[in-house]
N, C-alpha and C positions, 0 to 999 in steps of 0.2 A: 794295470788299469782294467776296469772291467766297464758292463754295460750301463750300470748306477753312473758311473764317474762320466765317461763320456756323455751320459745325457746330459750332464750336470756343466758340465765343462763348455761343450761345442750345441749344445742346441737352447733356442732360448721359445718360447711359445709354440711346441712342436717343431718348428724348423732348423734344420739344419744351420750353424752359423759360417764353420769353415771345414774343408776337408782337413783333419790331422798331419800333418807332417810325418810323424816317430811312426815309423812302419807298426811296429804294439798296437799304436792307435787306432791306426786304421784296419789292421785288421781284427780288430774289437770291434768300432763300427762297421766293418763289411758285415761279419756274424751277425748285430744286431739285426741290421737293415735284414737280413737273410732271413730270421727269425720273424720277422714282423711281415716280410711277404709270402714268408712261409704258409701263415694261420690264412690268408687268401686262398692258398691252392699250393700245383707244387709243378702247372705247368702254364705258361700265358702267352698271351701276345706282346709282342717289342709296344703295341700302344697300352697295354694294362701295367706294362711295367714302367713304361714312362710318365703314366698316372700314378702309380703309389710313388715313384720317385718323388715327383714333380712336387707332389701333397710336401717332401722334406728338404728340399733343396733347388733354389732355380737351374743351377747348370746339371740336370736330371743327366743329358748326355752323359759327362764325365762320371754318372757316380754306375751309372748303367753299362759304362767301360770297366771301370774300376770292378765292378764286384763278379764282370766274366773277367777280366783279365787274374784277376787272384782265386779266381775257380769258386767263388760263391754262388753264380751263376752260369749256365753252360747255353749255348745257343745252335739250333741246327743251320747249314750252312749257309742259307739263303736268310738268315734273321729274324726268320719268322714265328720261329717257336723258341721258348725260354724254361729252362726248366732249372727248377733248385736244386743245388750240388750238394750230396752228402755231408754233414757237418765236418769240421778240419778238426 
């Protein structure tokens, strides 16, 4: 599955419909999501990232856990800074 497909699939007028299940999926939409805050910058605030989430998905938290926890995004210890992780 690629980034064509999952647009196709899980999002419907820009937003997000559901997180993917199939590990594949998701980390296709991690990359994407990665991709698209990438062309923003490449380092932000936990609130600028919770704004481009927000724009694709209501539970912004979970997808802002999800793309540090699978290393799309990296954060210094205090949550403050966010910075985008070399592509996988």
């Amino acid at each position: 599955m690629n980034a064509q497909d999952i647009h196709e699939k899980f999002f419907r007028d820009g937003k997000l419909l559901v997180i993917p299940k199939k590990l594949k999926s998701k980390q296709v939409l991690f990359a994407y999501l990665q991709e698209e805050l990438a062309k923003k910058g490449s380092t932000f605030t936990e609130k600028e990232v919770n704004a481009f989430l927000a724009e694709v998905y209501d539970d912004y938290a979970i997808l802002r856990r999800y793309l540090v926890d699978y290393g799309y995004l990296s954060r210094d210890q205090y949550g403050l800074e966010y910075r985008i992780e070399e592509k996988r």
